[in-house]
C-alpha positions as CSV (number, residue, x, y, z in Angstrom):
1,X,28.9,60.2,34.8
2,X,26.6,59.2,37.5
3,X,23.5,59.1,35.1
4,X,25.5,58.0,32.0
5,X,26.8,54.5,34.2
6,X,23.8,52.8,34.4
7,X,23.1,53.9,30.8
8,X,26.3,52.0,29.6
9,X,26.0,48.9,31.8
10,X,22.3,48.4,30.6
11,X,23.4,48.6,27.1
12,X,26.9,46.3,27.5
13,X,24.8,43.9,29.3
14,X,22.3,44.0,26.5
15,X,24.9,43.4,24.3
16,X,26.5,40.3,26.3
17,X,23.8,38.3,27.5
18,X,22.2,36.6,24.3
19,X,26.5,35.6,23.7
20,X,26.9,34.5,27.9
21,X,23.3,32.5,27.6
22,X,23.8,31.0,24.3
23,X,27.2,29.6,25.1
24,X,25.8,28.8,28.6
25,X,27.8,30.8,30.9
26,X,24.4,32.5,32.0
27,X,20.9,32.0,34.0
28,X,18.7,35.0,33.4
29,X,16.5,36.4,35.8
30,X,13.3,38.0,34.6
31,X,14.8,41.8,34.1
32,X,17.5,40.5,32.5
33,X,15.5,38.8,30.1
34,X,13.6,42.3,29.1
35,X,16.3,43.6,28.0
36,X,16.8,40.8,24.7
37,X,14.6,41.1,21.9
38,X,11.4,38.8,21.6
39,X,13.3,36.3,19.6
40,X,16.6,36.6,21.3
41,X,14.0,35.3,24.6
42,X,12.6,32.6,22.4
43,X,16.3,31.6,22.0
44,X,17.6,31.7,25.4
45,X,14.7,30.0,26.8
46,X,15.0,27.1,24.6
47,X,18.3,26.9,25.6
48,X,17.3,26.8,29.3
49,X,14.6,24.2,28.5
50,X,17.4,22.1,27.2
51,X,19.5,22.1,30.5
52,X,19.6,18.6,31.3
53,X,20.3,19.3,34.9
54,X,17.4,21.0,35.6
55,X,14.7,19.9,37.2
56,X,12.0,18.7,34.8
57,X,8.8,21.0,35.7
58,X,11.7,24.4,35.1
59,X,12.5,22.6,31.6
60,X,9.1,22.5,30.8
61,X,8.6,25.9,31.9
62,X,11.3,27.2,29.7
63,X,10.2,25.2,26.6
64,X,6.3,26.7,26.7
65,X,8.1,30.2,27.4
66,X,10.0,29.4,24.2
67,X,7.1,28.5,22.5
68,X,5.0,31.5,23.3
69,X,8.0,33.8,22.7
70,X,8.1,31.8,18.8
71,X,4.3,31.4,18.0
72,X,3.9,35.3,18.6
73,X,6.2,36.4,16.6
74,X,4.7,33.9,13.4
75,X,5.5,35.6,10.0
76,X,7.4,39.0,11.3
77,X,10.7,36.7,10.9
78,X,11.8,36.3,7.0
79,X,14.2,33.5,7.5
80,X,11.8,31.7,10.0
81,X,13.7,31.3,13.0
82,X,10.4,32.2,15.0
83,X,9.2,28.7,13.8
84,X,12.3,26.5,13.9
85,X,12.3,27.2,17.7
86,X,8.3,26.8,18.2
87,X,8.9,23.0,16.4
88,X,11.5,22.4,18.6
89,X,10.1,23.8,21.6
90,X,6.9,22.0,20.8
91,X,8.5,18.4,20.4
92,X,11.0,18.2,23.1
93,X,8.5,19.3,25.7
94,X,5.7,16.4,24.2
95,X,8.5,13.8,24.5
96,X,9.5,15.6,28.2
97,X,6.3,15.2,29.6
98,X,5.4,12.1,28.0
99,X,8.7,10.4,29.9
100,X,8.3,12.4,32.9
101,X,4.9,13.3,33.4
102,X,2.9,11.3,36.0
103,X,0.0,13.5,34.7
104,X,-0.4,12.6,31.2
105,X,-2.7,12.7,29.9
106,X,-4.4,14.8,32.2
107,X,-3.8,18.7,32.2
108,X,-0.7,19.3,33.6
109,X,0.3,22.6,35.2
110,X,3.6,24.2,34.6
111,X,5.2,27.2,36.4
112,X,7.0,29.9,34.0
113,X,10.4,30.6,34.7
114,X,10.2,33.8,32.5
115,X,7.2,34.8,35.3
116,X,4.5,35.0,33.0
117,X,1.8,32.9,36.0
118,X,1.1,29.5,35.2
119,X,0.9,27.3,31.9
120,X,-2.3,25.1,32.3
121,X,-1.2,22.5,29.3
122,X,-4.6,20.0,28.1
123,X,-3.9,17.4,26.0
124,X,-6.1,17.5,22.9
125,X,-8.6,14.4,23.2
126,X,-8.4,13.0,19.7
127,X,-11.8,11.2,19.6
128,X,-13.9,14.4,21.0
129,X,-11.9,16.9,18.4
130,X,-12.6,14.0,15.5
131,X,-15.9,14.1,15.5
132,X,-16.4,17.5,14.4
133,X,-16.7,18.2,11.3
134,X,-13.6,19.7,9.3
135,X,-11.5,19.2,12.6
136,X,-8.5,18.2,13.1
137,X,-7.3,14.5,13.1
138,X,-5.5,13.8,16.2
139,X,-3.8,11.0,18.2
140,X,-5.5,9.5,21.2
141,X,-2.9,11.1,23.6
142,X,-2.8,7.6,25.5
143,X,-2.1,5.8,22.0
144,X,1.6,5.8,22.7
145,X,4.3,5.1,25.4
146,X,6.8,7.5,24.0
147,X,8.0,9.7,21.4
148,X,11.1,10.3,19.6
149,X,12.1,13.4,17.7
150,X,11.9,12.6,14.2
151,X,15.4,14.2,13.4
152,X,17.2,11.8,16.0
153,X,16.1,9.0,13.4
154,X,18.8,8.0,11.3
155,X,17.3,7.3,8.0
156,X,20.1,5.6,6.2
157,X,19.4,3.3,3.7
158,X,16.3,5.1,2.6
159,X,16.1,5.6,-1.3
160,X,14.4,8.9,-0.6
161,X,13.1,10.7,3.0
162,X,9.5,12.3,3.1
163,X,9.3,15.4,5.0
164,X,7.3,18.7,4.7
165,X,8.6,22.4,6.2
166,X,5.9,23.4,8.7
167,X,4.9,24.4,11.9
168,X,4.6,21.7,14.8
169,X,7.2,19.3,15.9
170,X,7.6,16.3,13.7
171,X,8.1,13.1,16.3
172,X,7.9,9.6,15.9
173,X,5.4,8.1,18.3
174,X,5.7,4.4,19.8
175,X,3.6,1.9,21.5
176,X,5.5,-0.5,23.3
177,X,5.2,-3.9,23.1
178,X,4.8,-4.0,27.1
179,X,1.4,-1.8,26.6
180,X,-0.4,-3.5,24.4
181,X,-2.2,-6.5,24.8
182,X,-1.0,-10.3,24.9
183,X,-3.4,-10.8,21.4
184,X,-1.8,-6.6,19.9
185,X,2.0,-8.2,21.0
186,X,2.1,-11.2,18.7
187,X,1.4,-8.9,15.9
188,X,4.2,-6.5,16.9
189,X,8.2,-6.2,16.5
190,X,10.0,-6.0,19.3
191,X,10.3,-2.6,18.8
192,X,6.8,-1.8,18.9
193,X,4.5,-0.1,16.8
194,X,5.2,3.3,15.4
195,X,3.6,6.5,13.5
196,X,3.7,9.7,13.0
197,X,3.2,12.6,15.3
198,X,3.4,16.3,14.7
199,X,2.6,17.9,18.0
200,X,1.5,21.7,18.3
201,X,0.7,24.3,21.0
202,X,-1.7,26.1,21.3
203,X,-2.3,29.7,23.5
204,X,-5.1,31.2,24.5
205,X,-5.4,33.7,23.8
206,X,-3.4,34.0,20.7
207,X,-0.1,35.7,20.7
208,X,-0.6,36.8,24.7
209,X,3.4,36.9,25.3
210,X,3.0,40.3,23.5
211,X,0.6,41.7,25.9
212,X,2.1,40.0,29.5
213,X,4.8,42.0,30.3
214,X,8.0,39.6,31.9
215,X,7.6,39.7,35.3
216,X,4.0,40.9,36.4
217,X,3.4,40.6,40.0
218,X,-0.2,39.5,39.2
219,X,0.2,35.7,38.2
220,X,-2.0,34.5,35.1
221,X,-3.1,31.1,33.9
222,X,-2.3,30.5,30.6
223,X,-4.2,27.8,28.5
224,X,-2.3,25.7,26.2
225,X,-3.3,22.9,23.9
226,X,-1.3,20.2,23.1
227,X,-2.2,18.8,20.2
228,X,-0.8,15.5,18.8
229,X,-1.7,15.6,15.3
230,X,-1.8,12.6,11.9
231,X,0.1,13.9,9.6
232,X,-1.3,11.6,7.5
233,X,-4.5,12.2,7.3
234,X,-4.2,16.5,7.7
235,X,-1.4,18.6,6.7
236,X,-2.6,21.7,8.0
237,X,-4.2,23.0,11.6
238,X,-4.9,26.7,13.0
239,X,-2.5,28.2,15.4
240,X,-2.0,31.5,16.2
241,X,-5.7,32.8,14.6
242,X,-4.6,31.3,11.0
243,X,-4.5,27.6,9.1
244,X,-0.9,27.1,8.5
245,X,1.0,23.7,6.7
246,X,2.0,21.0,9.6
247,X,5.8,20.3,9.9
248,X,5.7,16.4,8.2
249,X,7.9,13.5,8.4
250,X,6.8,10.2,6.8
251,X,9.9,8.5,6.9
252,X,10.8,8.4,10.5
253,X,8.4,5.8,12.0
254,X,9.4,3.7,9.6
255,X,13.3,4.2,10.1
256,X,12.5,3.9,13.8
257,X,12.7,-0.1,13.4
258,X,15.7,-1.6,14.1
259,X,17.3,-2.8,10.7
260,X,19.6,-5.4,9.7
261,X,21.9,-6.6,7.0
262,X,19.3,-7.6,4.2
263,X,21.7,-9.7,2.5
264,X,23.3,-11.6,5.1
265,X,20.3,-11.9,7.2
266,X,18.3,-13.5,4.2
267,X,20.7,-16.0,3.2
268,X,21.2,-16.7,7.5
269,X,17.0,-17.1,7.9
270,X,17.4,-19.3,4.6
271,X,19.8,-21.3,5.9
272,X,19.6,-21.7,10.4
273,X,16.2,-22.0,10.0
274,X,15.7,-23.2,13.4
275,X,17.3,-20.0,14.8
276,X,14.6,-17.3,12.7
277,X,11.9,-19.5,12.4
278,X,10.5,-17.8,16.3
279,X,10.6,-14.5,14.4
280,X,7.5,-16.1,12.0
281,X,4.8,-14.1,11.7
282,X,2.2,-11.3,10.6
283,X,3.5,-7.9,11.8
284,X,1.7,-4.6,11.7
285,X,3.6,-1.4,11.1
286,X,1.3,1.1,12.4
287,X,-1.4,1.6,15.0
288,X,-4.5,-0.3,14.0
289,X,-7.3,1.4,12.0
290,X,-10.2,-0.2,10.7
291,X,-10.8,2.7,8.2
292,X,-7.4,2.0,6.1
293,X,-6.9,-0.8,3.1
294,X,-4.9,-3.7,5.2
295,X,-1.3,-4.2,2.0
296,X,0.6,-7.4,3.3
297,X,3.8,-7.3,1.9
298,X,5.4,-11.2,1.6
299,X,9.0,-11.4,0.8
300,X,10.5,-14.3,-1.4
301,X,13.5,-16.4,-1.1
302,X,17.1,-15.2,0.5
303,X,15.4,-11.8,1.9
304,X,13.1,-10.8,4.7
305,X,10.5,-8.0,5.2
306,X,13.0,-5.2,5.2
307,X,13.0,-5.3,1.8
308,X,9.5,-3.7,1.5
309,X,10.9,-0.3,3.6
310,X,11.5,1.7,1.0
311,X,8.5,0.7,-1.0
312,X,5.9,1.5,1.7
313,X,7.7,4.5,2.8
314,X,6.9,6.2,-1.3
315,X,3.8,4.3,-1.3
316,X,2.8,6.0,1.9
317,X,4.0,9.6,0.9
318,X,1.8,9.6,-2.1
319,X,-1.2,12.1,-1.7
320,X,-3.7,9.8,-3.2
321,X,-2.5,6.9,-0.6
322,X,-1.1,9.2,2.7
323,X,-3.5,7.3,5.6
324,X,-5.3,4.7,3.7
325,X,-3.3,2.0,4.2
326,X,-2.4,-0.6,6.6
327,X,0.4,-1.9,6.4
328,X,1.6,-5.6,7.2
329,X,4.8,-7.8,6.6
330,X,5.3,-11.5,6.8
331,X,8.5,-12.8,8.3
332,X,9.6,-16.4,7.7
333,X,12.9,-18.2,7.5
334,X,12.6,-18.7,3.3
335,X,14.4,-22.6,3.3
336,X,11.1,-24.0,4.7
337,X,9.0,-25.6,2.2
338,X,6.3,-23.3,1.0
339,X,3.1,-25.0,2.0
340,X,4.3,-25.1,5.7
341,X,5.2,-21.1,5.4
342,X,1.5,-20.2,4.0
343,X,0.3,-22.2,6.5
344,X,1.6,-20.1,8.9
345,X,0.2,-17.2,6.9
346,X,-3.3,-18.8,6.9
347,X,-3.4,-19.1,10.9
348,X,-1.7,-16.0,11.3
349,X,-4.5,-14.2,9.0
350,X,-7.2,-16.1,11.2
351,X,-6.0,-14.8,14.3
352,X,-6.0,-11.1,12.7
353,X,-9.7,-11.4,11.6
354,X,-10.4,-12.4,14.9
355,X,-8.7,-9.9,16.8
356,X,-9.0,-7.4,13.8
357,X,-12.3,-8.4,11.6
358,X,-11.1,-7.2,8.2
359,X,-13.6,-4.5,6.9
360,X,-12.4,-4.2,3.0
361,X,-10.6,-7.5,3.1
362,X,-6.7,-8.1,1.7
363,X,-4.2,-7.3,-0.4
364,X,-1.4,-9.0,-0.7
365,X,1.9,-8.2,-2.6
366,X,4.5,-11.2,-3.0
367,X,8.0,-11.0,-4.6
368,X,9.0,-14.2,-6.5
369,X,8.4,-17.1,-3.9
370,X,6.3,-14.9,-1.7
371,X,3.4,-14.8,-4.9
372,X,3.6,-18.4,-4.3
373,X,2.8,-17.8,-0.7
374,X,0.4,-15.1,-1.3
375,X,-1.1,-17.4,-4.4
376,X,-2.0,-20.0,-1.5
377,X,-4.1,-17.6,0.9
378,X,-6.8,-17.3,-2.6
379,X,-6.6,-20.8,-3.8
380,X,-8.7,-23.9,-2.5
381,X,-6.7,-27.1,-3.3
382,X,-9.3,-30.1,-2.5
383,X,-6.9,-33.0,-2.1
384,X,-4.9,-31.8,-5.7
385,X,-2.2,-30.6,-3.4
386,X,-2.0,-33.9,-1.2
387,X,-2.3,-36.1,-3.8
388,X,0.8,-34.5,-6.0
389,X,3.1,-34.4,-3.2
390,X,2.2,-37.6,-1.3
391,X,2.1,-39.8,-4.6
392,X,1.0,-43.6,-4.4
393,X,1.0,-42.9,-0.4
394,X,-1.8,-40.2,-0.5
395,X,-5.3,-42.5,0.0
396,X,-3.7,-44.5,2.8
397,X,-2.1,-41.3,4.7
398,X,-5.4,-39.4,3.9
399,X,-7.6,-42.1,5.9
400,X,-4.8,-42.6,8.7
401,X,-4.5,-38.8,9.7
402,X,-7.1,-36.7,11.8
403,X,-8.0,-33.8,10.5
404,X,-5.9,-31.5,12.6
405,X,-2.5,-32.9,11.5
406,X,-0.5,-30.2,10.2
407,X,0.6,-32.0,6.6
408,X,-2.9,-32.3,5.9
409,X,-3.6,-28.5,7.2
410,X,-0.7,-27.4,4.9
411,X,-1.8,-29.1,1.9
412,X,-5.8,-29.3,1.9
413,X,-7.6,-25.8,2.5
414,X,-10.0,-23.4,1.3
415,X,-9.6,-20.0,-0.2
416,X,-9.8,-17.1,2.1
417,X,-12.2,-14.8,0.4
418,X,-11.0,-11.7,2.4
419,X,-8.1,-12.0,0.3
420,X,-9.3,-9.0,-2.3
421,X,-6.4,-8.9,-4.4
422,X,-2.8,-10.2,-5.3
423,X,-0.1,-8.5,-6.9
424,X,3.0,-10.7,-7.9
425,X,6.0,-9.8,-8.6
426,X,8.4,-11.4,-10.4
427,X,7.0,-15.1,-9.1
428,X,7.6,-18.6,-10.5
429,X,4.2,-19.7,-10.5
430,X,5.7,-23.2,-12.5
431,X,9.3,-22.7,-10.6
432,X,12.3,-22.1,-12.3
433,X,15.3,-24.2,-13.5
434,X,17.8,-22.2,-11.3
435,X,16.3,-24.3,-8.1
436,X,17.3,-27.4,-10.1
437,X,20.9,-26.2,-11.3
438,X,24.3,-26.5,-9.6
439,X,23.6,-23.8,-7.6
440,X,20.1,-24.5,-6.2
441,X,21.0,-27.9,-5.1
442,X,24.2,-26.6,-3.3
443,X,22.1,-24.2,-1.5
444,X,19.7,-26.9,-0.4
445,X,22.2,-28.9,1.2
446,X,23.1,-26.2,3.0
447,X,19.4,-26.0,4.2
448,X,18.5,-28.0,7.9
449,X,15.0,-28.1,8.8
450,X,14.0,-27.3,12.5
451,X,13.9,-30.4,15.0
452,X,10.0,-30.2,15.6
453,X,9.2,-30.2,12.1
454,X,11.2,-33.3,11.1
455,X,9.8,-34.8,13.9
456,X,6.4,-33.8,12.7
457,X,6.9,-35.6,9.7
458,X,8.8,-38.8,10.9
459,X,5.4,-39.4,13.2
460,X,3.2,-38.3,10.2
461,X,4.7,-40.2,7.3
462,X,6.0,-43.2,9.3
463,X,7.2,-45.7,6.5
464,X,6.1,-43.7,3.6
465,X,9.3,-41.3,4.9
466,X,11.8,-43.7,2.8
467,X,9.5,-42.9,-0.4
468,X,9.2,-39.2,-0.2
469,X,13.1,-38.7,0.5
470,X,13.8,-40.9,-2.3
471,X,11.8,-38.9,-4.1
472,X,13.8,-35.9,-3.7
473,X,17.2,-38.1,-3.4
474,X,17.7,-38.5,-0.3
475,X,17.0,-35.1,1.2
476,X,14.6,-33.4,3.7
477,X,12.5,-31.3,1.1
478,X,13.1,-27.1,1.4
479,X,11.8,-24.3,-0.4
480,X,14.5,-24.8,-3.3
481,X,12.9,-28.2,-4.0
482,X,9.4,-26.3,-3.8
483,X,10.7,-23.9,-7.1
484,X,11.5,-26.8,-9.2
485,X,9.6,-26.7,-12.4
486,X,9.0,-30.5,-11.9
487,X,8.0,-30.6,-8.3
488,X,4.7,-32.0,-8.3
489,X,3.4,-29.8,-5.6
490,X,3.9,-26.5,-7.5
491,X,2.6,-28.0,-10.7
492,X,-0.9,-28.6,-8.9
493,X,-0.9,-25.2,-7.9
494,X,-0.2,-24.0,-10.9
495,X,-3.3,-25.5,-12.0
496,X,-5.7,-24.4,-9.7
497,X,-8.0,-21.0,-10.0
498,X,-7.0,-17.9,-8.2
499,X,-10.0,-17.1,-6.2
500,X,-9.3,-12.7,-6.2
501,X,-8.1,-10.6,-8.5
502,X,-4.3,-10.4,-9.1
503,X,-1.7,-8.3,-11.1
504,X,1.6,-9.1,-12.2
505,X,4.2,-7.2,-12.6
506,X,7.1,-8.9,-14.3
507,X,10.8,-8.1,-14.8
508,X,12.6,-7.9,-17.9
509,X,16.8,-8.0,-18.6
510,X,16.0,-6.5,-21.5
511,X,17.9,-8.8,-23.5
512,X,15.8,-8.9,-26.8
513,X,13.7,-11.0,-28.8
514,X,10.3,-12.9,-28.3
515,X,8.6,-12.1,-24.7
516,X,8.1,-16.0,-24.2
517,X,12.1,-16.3,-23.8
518,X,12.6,-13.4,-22.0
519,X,13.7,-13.4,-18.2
520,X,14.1,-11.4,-15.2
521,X,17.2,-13.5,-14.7
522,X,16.1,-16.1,-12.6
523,X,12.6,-16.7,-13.1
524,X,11.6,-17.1,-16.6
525,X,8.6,-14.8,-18.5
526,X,7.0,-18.3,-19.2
527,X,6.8,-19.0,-15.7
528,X,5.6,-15.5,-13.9
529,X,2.9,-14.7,-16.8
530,X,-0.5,-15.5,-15.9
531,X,-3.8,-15.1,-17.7
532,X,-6.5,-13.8,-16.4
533,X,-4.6,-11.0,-14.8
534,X,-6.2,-7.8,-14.2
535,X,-3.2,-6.1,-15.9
536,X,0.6,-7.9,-16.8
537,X,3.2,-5.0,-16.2
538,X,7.0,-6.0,-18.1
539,X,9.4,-3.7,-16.0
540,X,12.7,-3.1,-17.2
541,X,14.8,-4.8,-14.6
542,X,16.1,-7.9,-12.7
543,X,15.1,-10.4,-10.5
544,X,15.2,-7.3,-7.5
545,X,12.3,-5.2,-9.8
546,X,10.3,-4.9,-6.3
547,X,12.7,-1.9,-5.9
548,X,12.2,-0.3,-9.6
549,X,10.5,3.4,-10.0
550,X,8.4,1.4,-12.0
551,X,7.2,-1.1,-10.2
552,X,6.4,1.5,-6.8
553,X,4.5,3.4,-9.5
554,X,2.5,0.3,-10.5
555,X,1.8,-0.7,-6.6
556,X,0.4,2.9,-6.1
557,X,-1.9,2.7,-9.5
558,X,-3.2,-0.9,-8.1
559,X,-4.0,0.5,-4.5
560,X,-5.7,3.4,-5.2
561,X,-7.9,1.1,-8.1
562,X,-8.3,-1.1,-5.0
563,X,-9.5,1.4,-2.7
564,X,-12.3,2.4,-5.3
565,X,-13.3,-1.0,-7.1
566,X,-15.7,-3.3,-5.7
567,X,-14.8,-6.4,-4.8
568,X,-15.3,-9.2,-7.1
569,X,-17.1,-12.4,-6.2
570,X,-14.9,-15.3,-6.8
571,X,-16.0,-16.7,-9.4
572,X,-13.7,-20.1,-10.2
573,X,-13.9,-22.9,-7.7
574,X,-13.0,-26.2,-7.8
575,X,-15.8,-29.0,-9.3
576,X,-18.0,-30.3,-6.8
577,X,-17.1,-34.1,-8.1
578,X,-13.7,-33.4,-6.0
579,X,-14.7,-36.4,-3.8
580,X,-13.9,-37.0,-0.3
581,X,-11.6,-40.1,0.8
């Protein structure tokens, strides 16, 4: 009995401590621990690790013991348990130490609770690792202010989610808007800038929790990387003595931003435009890299950028395209006149080539009245513009007002040859009649231009105000007037060169007979065909084709031709006989 006791306890305690631990009823001390299979250890200390009550240098202990426990037992588990808790163990402790931390992102020195000596954790220096060749492509360490497990990212209104089975833990990293710059925050949400991160670990040497028995008296330093990997630019890295796929999630960064009702929120920012129009502006949706294709992604009427989500996000999973983009989105309140809203896209792109000198120059994708707006970064109007929408008023308003005034800014300027390439999509380059029927003109009532900018044009126009509201009976002109096929402004356009190449791609109701008469349902086929295009694509679909299989498929055809074509020198310009007044 005396020598059978022990026997027994050892073996019902066996038996009872993965349940006690798991359900957390238990705290194990280093014999105890001994006794549970390597996994069952990996388990238990990623349970400890999760212990928000305990202090955060024993969590990080207990997630590194985790992830040595895991990464040694890579490939002996069929159902891969070993690497579901190496991911987790891996991410949690990156976004512990990245909140907690005063270290980072110097090495950091971590105490094992299992008794295995001392973790000494380095951060992988992205530049240094860069540069060689083959190695891995890494995050600066410093390049964010936090991270967020990518599985806490609600992904909801997603058409489809991009993520790859791996081994790291898949996080979404974020610079704040309070650690960049004052030039970096005017180009950021208020949430910040995201991307992704799949962080591994590291041991050296490899697999060492097999040969350091729990508990050794002798205590041991233990080097671990930390490595913050791009899963966008590498989808594999060597851990544990062998290349093995990175854990990948695409989606997540992009979910990350805070998202509002597309519908109501584009018919509210077309309507109270003085309450949206502070949101104007460029915004980037990644860190900045001077290596990747800058897309700008303009939406049209009624909507705002959150309509291109779901297109960037398959756009960005596609192998030929993963990390070669950069991608941008205008936001504007849509019921401001056009010419005043690519305005604000001109100075905006002048402040990014300034801050950001464009090394392969633009593309910019525009849906409907965003073409227009895209069509007006490539275009160089002379006085066309000013003369169409200012009339028998234009020569004596022309001589009156400096150079700097902002109607003459909006409607004389010069093509901006870093513009590459447009795509449109579904745009009214000569309007459509739906801005002139019962509807459009209901809507435009319901449009009220900010206070400055009426103010701007009472002082600019002065008694040539009475003639342009009478022209447009009565009313402060918006972007509805902008889309009439008559409006004099649009027709100029429509006349001028396009200074980069452009596709269209063009939607189709499917409603039958001649192409001419077809129509996406609001804007005609007469009226979003151009010549000259580098290709005319006639999707099956409504006015909302910027969401089509189709049309993703033909974004993805056009960047990748983009990223390998030379650009072409512009070749139409206006006639030097476009005299000066």
């Amino acid at each position: 009995m005396d020598t059978a006791a022990p026997t027994f306890r050892t073996f019902l305690l066996a038996c009872l401590l993965p349940v006690l631990l798991l359900s957390g009823c238990a705290t194990l001390t280093p014999e105890e621990r001994a006794l549970l299979r390597p996994l069952e250890r990996a388990e238990a200390s990623l349970k400890e690790a999760r212990a928000l009550h305990r202090p955060v240098a024993e969590r990080a202990g207990h997630y590194l013991d985790a992830a040595a426990e895991a990464a040694a037992l890579f490939e002996e588990i069929p159902d891969h348990r070993e690497r579901i808790i190496y991911n987790a163990a891996a991410g949690e402790l990156t976004v512990l130490l990245r909140d907690h931390a005063e270290q980072w992102p110097a090495a950091i020195r971590i105490a094992s609770p299992a008794g295995r000596g001392d973790y000494l954790v380095t951060l992988a220096p992205a530049l240094a690792r860069a540069k060689k060749p083959g190695g891995p492509k890494l995050w600066d360490p410093a390049a964010f202010s936090k991270f967020k497990a990518a599985g806490k990212v609600s992904k909801r209104g997603f058409r489809k989610t991009f993520e790859q089975n791996g081994y790291g833990g898949t996080l979404v990293g974020i610079r704040e808007r309070d650690d960049m710059g004052k030039a970096q925050q005017q180009f950021s949400l208020n949430a910040g800038i995201t991307a992704p991160v799949t962080a591994t670990l590291e041991f050296d040497p490899p697999r060492h929790a097999r040969d350091t028995p729990p508990g050794t008296a002798t205590p041991v330093v233990v080097p671990v990387t930390l490595a913050l990997h791009d899963p966008a630019k590498e989808d594999a890295s060597t851990l544990e003595g062998e290349v093995r796929p990175l854990a990948v999630d695409l989606t997540a960064p992009l979910a990350y931003y805070p998202r509002r009702s597309e519908f109501w929120n584009g018919i509210l920012s077309m309507i109270q435009i003085e309450k949206y129009i502070s949101e104007s502006g460029l915004y980037l949706l990644g860190p900045y890299d001077p290596e990747r294709l800058p897309v700008i992604f303009v939406h049209g009427l009624a909507s705002t950028y959150q309509m291109w989500y779901n297109d960037i996000n398959e756009i960005e999973a596609d192998p030929a395209l993963r990390g070669r983009c950069q991608y941008w989105v205008l936001s504007y309140p849509s019921g401001t006149p056009v010419s005043y809203s690519a305005l604000r896209m001109r100075e905006d792109l002048a402040a990014i080539a300034a801050l950001y000198p464009p090394q392969r120059g633009y593309v910019v994708i525009g849906h409907s009245m965003g073409g227009i707006i895209g069509r007006m970064q490539a275009t160089t109007t002379g006085l066309h513009l000013w003369d169409a929408y200012l009339g028998p008023r234009a020569p004596e308003l022309y001589a009156k007002l400096p150079p700097d005034n902002f109607l003459k800014k909006a409607l004389i300027y010069n093509a901006n040859h870093d513009v590459k390439r447009l795509v449109f999509i579904c745009t009214p380059h000569r309007g459509s009649d739906m801005a002139v029927g019962s509807l459009g003109r209901m809507v435009a009532r319901l449009i009220t231009l900010p206070v400055t900018m009426v103010n701007a044009l009472q002082t600019t126009l002065g008694d040539s105000l009475s003639w342009l509201l009478g022209s447009n009976g009565g009313r402060w002109p918006t972007a509805i007037e902008s889309l009439s096929p008559k409006n004099p402004t649009l027709v100029a356009l429509s006349k001028l060169p396009i200074e980069a190449r452009y596709n269209s791609i063009i939607g189709d109701r499917g409603r039958g007979g001649d192409l001419s008469k077809t129509s996406d349902g609001i804007v005609p086929y007469w009226s979003s065909h151009l010549e000259g295009a580098d290709s005319e694509l006639i999707v099956p679909g409504s006015h909302s084709s910027s969401e089509l299989p189709q049309t993703v498929d033909e974004l993805k055809r056009i960047l990748t031709l983009q990223l390998t074509t030379p650009p072409r020198q512009p070749a139409r310009t206006l006639p030097k006989a476009e005299a000066k007044r």
